[in-house]
C-alpha positions as CSV (number, residue, x, y, z in Angstrom):
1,X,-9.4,1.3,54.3
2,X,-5.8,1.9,53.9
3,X,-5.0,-1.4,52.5
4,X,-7.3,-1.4,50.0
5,X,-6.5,2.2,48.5
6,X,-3.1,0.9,48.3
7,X,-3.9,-2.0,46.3
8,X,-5.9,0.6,44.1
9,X,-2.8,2.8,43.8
10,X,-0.5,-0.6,42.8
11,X,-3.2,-1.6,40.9
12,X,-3.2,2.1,39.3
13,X,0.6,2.0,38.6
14,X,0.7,-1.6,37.2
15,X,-2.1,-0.3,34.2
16,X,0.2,2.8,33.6
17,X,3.0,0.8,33.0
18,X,0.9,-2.4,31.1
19,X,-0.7,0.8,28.8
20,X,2.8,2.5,28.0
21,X,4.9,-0.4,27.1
22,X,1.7,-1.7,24.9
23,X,1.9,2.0,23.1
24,X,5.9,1.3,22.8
25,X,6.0,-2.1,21.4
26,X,3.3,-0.9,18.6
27,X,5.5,1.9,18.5
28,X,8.5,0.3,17.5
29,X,7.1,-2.1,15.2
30,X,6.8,1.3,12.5
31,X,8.9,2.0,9.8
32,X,10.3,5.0,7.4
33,X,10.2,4.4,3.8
34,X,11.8,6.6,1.9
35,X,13.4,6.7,-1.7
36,X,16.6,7.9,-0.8
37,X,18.5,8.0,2.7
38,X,17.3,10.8,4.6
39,X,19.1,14.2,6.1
40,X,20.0,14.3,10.2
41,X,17.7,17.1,10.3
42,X,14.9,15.3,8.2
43,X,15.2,12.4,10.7
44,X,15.2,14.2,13.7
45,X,11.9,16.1,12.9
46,X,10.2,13.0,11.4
47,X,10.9,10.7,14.3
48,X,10.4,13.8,16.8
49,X,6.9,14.4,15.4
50,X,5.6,11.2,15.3
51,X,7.1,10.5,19.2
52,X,4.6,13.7,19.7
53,X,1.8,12.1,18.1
54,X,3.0,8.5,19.6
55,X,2.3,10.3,23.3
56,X,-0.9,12.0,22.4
57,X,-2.5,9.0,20.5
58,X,-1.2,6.9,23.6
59,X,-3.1,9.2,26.2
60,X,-6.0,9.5,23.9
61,X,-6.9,5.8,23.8
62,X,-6.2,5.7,27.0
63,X,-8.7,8.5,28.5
64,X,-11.5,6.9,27.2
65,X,-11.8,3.4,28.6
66,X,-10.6,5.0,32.0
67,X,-13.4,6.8,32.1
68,X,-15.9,3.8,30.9
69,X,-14.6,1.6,33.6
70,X,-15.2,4.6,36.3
71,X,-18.6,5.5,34.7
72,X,-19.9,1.5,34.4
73,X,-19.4,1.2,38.4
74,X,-20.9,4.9,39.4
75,X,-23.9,3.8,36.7
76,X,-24.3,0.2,38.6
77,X,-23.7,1.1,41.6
78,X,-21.9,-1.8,43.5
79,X,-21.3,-2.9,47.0
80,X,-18.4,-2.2,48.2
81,X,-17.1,-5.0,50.1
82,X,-15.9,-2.6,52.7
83,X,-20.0,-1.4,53.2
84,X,-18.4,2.4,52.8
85,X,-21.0,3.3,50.2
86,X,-23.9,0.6,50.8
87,X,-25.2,-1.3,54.1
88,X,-27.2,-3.8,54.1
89,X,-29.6,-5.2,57.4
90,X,-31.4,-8.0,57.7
91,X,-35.4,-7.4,58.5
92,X,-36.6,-9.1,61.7
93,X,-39.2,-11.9,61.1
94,X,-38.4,-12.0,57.5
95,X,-36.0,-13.4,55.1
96,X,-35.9,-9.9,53.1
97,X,-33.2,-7.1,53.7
98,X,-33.1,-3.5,53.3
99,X,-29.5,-1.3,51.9
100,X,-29.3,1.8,52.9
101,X,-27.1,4.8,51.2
102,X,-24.0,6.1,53.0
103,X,-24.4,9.8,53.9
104,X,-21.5,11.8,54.4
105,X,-21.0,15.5,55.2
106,X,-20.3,17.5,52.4
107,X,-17.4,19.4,54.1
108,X,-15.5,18.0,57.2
109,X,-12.5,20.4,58.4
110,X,-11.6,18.4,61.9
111,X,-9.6,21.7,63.1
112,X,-13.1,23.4,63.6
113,X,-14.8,22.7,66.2
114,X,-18.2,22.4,64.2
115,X,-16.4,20.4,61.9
116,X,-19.5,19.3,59.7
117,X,-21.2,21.0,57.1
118,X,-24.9,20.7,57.1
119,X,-24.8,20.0,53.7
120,X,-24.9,16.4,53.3
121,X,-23.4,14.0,50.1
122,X,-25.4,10.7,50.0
123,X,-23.6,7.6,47.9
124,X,-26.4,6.3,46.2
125,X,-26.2,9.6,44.3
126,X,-22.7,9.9,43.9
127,X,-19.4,7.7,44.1
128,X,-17.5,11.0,44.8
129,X,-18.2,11.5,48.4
130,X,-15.2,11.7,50.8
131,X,-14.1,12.0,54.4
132,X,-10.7,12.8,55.7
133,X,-8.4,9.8,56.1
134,X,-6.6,9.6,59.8
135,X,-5.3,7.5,61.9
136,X,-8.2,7.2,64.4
137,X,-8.6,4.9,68.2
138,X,-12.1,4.1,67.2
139,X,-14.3,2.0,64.2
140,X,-17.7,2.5,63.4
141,X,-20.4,1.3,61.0
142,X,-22.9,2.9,58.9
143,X,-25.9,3.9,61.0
144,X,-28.6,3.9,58.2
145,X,-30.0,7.5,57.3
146,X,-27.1,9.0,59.7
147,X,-24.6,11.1,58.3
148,X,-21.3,9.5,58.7
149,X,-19.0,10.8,61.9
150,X,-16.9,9.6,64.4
151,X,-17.2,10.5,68.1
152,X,-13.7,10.9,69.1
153,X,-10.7,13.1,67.1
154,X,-8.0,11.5,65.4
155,X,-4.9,10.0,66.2
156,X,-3.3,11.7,63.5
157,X,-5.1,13.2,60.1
158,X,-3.5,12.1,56.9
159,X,-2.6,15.7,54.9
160,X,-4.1,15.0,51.5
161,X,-5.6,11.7,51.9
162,X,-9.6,10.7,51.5
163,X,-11.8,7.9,52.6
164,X,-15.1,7.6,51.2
165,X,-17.9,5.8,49.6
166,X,-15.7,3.6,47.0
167,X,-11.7,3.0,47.6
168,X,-11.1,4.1,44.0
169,X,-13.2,7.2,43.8
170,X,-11.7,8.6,47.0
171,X,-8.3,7.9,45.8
172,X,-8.3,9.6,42.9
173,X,-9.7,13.0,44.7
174,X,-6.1,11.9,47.3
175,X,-2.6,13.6,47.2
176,X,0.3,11.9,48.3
177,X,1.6,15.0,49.9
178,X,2.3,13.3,53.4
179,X,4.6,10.3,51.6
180,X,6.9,13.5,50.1
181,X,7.4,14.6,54.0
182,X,9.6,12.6,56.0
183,X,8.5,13.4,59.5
184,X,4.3,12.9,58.2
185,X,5.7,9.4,57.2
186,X,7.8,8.9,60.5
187,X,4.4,9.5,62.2
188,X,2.2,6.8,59.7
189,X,5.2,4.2,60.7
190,X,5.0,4.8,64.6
191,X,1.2,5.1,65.2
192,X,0.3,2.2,62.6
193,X,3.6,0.2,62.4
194,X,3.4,-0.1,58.8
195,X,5.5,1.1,56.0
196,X,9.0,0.9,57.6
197,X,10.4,0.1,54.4
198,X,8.9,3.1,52.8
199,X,11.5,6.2,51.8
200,X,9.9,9.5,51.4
201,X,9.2,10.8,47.5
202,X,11.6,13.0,46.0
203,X,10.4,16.1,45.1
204,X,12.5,18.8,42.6
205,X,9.4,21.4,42.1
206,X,12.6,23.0,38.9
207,X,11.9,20.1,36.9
208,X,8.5,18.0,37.8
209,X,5.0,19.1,36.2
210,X,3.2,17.7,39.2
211,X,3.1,18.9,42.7
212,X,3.0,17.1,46.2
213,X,-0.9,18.4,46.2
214,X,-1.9,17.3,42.8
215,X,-4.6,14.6,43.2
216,X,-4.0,11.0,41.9
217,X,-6.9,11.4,39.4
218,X,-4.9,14.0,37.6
219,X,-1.5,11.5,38.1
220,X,-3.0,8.5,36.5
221,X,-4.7,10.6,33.5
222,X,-1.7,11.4,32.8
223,X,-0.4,7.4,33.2
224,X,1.5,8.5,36.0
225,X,4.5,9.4,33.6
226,X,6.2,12.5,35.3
227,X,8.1,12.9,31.5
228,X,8.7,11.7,28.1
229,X,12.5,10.7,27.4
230,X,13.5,10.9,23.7
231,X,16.8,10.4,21.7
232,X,17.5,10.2,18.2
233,X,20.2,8.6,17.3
234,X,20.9,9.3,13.7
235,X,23.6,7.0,13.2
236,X,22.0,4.3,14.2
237,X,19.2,4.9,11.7
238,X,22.2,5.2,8.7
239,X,23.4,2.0,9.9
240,X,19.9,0.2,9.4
241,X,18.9,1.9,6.2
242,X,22.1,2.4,4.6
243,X,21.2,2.3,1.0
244,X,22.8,-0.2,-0.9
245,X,24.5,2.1,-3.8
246,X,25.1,5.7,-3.5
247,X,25.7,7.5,-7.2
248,X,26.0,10.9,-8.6
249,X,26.0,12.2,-11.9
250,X,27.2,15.6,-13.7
251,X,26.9,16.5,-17.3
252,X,30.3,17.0,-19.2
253,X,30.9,17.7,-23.1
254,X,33.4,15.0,-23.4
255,X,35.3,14.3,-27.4
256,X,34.6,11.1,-28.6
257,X,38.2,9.6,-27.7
258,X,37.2,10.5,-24.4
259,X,34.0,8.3,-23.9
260,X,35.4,5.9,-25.6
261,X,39.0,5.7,-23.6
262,X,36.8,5.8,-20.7
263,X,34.1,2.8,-21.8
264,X,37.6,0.3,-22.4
265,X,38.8,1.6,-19.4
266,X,35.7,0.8,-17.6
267,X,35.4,-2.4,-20.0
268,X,31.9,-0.9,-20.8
269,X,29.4,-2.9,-23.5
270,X,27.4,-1.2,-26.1
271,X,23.9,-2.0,-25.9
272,X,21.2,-1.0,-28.1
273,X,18.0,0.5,-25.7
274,X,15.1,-1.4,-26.8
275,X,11.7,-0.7,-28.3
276,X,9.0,-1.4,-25.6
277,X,5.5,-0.2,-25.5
278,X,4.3,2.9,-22.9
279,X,2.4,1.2,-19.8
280,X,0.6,3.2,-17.6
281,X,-0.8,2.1,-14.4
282,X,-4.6,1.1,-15.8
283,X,-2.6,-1.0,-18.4
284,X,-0.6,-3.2,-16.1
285,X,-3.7,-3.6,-13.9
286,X,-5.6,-4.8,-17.4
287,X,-2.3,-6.4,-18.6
288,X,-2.1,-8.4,-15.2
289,X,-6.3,-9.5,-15.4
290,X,-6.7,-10.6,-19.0
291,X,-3.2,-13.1,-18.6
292,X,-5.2,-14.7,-15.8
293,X,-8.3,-14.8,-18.0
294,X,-6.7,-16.3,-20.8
295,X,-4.5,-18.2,-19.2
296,X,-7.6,-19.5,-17.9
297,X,-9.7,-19.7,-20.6
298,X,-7.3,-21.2,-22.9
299,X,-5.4,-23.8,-20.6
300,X,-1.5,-23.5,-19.1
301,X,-0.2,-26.3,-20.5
302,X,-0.5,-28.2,-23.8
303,X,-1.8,-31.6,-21.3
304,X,-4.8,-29.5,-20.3
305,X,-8.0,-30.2,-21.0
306,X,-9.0,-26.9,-21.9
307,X,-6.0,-26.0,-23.8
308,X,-6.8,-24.3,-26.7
309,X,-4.2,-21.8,-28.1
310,X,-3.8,-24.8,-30.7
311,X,-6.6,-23.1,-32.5
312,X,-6.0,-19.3,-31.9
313,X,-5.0,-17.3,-34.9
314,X,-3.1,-14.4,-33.9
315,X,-3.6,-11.9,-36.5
316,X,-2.5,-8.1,-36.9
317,X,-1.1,-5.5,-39.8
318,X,2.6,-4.9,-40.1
319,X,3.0,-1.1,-39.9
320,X,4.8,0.4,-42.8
321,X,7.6,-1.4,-44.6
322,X,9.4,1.3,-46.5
323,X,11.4,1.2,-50.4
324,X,14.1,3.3,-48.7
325,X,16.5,2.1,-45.8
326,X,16.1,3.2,-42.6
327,X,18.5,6.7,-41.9
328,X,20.1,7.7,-38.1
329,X,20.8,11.1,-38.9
330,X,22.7,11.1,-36.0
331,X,25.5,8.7,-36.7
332,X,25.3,8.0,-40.8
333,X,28.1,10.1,-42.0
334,X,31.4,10.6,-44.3
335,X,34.9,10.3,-43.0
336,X,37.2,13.0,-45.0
337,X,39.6,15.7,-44.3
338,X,37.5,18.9,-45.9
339,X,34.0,18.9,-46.4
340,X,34.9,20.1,-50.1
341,X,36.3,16.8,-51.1
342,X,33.4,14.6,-50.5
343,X,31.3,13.9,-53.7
344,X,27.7,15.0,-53.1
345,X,26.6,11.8,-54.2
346,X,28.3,10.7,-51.0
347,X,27.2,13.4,-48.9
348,X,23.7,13.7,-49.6
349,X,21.0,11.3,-48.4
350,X,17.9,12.1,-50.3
351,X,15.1,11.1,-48.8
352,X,11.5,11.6,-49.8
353,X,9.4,13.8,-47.9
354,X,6.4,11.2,-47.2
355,X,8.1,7.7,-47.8
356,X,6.1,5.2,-49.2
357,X,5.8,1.6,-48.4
358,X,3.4,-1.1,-47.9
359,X,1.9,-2.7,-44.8
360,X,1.2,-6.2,-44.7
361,X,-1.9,-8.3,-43.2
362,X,-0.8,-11.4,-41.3
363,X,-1.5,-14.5,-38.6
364,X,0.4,-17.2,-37.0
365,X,-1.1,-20.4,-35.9
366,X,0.1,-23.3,-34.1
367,X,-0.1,-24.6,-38.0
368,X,2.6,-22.0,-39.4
369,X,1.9,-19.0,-40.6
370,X,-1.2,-17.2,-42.8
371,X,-1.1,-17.0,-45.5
372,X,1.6,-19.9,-46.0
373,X,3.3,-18.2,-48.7
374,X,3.4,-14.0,-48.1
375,X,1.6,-11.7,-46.0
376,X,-1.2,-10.1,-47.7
377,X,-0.7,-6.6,-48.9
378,X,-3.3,-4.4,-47.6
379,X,-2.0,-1.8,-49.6
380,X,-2.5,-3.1,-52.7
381,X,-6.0,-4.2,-51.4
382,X,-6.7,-0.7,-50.7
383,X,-5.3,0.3,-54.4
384,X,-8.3,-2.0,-55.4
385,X,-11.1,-0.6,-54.0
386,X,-10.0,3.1,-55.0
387,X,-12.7,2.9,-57.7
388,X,-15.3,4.4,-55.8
389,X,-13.2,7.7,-54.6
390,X,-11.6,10.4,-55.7
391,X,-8.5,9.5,-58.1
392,X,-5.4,10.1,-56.3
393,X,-7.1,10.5,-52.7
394,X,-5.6,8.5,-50.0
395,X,-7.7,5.4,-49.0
396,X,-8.1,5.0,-45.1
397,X,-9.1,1.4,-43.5
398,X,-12.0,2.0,-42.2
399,X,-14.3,-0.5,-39.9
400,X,-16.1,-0.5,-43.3
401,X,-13.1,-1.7,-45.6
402,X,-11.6,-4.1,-42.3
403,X,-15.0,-5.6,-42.7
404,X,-15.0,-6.1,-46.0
405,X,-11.0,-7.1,-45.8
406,X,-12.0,-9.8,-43.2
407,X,-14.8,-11.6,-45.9
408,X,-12.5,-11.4,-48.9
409,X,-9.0,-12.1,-47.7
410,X,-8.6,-13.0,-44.1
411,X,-11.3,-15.8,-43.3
412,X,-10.1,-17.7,-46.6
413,X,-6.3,-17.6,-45.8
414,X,-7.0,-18.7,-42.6
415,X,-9.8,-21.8,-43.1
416,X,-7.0,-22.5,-45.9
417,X,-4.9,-23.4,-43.4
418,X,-6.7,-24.9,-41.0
419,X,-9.0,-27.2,-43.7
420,X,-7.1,-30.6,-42.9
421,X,-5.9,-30.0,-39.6
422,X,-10.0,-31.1,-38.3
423,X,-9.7,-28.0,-36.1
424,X,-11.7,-24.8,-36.3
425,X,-10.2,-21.7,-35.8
426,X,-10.2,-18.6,-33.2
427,X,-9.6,-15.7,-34.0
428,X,-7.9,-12.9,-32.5
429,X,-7.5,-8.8,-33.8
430,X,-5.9,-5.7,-32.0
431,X,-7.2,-3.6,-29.6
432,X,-7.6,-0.6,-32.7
433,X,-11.1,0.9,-32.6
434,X,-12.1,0.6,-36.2
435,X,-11.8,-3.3,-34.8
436,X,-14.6,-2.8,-32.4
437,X,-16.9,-0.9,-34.9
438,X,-20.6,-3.6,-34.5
439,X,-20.6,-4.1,-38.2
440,X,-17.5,-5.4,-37.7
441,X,-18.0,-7.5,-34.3
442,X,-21.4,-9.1,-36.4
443,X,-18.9,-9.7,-39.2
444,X,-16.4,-11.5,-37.5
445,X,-19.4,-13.5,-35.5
446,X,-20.7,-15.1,-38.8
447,X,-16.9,-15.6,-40.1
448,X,-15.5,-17.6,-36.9
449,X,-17.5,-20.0,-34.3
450,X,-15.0,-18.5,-31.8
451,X,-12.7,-15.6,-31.0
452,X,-10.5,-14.2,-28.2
453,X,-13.4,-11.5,-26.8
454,X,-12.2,-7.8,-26.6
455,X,-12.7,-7.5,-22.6
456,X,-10.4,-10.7,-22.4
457,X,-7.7,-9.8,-24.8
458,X,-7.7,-5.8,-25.7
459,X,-4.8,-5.4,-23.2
460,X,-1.8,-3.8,-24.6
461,X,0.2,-7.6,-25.5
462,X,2.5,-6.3,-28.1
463,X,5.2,-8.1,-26.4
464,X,2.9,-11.5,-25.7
465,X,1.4,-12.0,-29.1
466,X,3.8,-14.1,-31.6
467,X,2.7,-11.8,-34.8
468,X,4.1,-8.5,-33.3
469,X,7.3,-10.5,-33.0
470,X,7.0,-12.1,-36.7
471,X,6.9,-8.1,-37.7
472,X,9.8,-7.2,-35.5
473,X,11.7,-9.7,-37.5
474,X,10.9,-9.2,-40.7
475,X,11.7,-4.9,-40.5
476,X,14.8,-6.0,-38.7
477,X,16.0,-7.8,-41.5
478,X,14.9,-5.4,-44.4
479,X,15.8,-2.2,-42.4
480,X,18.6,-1.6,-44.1
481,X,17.5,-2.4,-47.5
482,X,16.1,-0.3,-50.7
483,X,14.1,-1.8,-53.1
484,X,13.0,-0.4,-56.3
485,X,9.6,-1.0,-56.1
486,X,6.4,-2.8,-54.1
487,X,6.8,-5.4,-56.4
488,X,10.9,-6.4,-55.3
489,X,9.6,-5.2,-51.5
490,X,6.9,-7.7,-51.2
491,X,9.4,-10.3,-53.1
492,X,11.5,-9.8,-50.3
493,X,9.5,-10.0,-47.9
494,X,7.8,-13.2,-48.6
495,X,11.1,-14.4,-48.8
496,X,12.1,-14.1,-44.8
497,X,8.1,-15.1,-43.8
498,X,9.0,-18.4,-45.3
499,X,12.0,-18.7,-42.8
500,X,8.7,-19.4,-40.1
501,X,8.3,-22.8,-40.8
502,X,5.0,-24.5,-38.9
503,X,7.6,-26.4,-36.2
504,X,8.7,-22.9,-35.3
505,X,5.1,-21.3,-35.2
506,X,3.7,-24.2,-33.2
507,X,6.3,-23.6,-30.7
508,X,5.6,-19.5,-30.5
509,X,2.3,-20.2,-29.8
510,X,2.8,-22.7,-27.0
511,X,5.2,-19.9,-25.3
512,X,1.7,-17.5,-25.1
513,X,1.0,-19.4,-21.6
514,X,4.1,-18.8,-20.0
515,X,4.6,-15.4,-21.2
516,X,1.3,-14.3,-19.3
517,X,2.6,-15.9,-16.2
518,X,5.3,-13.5,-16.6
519,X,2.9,-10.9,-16.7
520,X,1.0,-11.6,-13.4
521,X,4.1,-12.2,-11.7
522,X,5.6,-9.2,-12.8
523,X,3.0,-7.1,-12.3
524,X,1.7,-6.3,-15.6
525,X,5.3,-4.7,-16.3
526,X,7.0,-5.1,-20.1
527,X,7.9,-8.6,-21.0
528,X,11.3,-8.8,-23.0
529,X,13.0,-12.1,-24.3
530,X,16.2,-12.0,-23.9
């Protein structure tokens, strides 16, 4: 019996330590993200509290399948190879056998001398029945439906140890009390011969949470760990995560000498922010799925077979051009020594309180732009339908007028253009709602064969689609300019969309692919070209 509880006990320890350094090594394998390196005191309670939830998640798994392995043998009931809880007989004449239950007293105090209890504990009921352990001159079988004794008194009785119907089960309800006391181990060696190697347990009841007398079910629910060592070693954390860059920053009313002694000092660069559209996290995650639907739709490369951007015409309104030049408040000014001296001619900067201008209908194709000479003047459009309202009410575009704007000036500019290439076109708007209006949709569907569908291209690709950049152009290069009427602005105008020659359009549009691979790869963030 004693061998096999020891085994039990090594086998105990070995699943403790298998357990805990499992726990560990998942453990270990976790990481802190943060921002910004983190305080000594923010580390130490981050790391100590998830050590504290390390230990209880580790016992918590644990507890569990412990208990299904002890509650899948007491449910089955098997034999134990040592016939401490089963015996089996063979029946005379017959090739059939019979197992009878172990029955053991329910309390055994060998001091006494009626040292049974009447009160009996039978082991096809329960796994939990124990008998004291001792060193006895005698060995004896189950006798079936005999409660379980021995004849002669022990050698020597074990203080704390059990025997019983299963090795495990009567472990677990053991103390190892007699292995803490040198002289009950001296006795073991001499009477059994065994365990000469052994050393008595240390005990320091100051600092252990278990006692000589706490069972070795209690021990191993606990994975046999008397405690949990911890250190934090902040340094060592700094020296992993040290950030890269540390910076700081303070806000001081320099003099202009001073920022700019400092920027040559510094050999600092002036460089204009740029203008980039507002992404929010929906629009990168649309940006990001219509590139890899067009880019699917309308082929990757110009050797595709379904590469099509060949016929898309990109088309969209200018925004405002206006007759006066662009003003920074901020830094448009007069150098002089009194304020008094400067003419006001100089000093003044009138400016009109709503400034009036003209926005411009265009496309680009692979075949140049449309129309071929000068963007259309929706403005003047506008003027022309004014008949029917009040005089001097502002006209709006409405889906109405874009409708009506689409049958009498865009579909011929563009079917212009494309009448000897052999190609038809497909066509392409913004993502503005009057756009989306159904009289419109049913107007562009009798207009075109085929267009770029809203779900596929509505996301925000101001810095994708070659007209936005046309635009860009064009005000960057009339910004500065003020022209004495619509007539001389539109002049102008038509002057710099000239400088798009087809070569140069063809070669925008054959750019769209690779611009929406920069897209998905960057995650739907802004494209710039640099």
């Amino acid at each position: 019996m004693a061998s096999a509880q020891f085994q039990i006990l090594s086998i105990l320890c070995r699943t403790s330590r298998r357990v805990v350094n499992g726990a560990l090594i998942e453990f270990a394998a976790m990481t802190i993200l943060s921002p910004s390196a983190l305080s000594r005191d923010v580390v130490s309670t981050y790391i100590g509290t998830s050590i504290e939830q390390f230990q209880k998640n580790t016992l918590d798994n644990f507890r569990p399948l412990y208990h299904f392995v002890s509650s899948l043998v007491e449910e089955q009931q098997f034999l134990s190879a040592l016939r401490t809880n089963f015996y089996t007989r063979g029946v005379l004449g017959s090739n059939n056998f019979v197992t009878f239950s172990a029955i053991y007293p329910q309390q055994v105090d060998l001091t006494q001398s009626s040292f049974m209890s009447n009160e009996t504990c039978q082991c096809n009921r329960t796994s939990d029945c124990v008998y004291p352990a001792g060193i006895y001159n005698q060995t004896r079988s189950i006798i079936p439906n005999e409660v379980f004794s021995l004849d002669v008194s022990p050698l020597f009785m074990i203080p704390g140890f059990q025997v019983g119907c299963l090795p495990q089960n009567a472990l677990f309800q053991s103390t190892l009390e007699c292995f803490y006391n040198q002289t009950c181990l001296d006795i073991v060696i001499s009477l059994t011969g065994a365990l000469r190697t052994v050393s008595p347990l240390n005990i320091s009841n100051s600092y252990s949470q278990f006692s000589p007398t706490t069972t070795i079910a209690v021990l191993f629910d606990n994975l046999m760990i008397e405690s949990w060592e911890n250190s934090i070693h902040f340094a060592t954390y700094f020296q992993t995560c040290a950030p890269k860059a540390c910076s700081y920053s303070y806000v001081q009313r320099c003099s202009t000498y001073t920022v700019y002694k400092a920027a040559r000092k510094l050999k600092l660069k002036w460089f204009k922010t740029r203008k980039s559209q507002k992404l929010s996290y929906q629009n990168k995650i649309e940006r990001v799925d219509c590139a890899k639907r067009l880019r699917s739709k309308f082929g990757v490369s110009r050797n595709a077979k379904n590469w099509k951007w060949d016929r898309v015409v990109n088309t969209d309104f200018s925004g405002v051009f206006t007759l006066q030049p662009f003003q920074n408040k901020r830094n448009d000014g007069i150098w002089a020594e009194e304020n008094e001296a400067i003419p006001s001619s100089l000093i003044n900067a009138p400016t009109d309180k709503f400034k009036k201008g003209i926005i411009f209908w265009g496309a680009i194709s692979s075949n140049g732009l449309i129309p071929v000479d000068a963007p259309i003047s929706l403005t003047k459009w506008l003027h022309e339908k004014q008949y029917h309202v009040k005089k001097n009410k502002k006209m709006y575009l409405t889906g109405d007028l874009y409708s009506k704007f689409l049958i009498e000036e865009a579909a011929p500019a563009i079917y212009e253009v494309f009448e000897n290439s052999g190609a038809t076109p497909i066509f392409q708007d913004n993502q503005d709602n009057k756009h989306r209006t159904t009289l419109v949709k049913n107007t562009v569907a009798d207009l075109f064969d085929e267009r770029i569908d809203p779900k596929t291209g509505d996301a925000k690709f101001a810095d994708i689609w070659p007209i936005e950049k046309v635009w860009d152009a064009i005000k960057e290069k009339v910004r500065g300019q003020e022209f004495d009427g619509e007539v001389n602005l539109e002049e102008q105008v038509a002057v710099y969309w000239k400088t798009f020659t087809a070569e140069k359009c063809r070669q925008m549009m054959e750019k769209i692919p690779k611009q929406l691979k920069l897209v998905i790869d960057k995650n739907g963030e802004q494209i710039f070209n640099d």
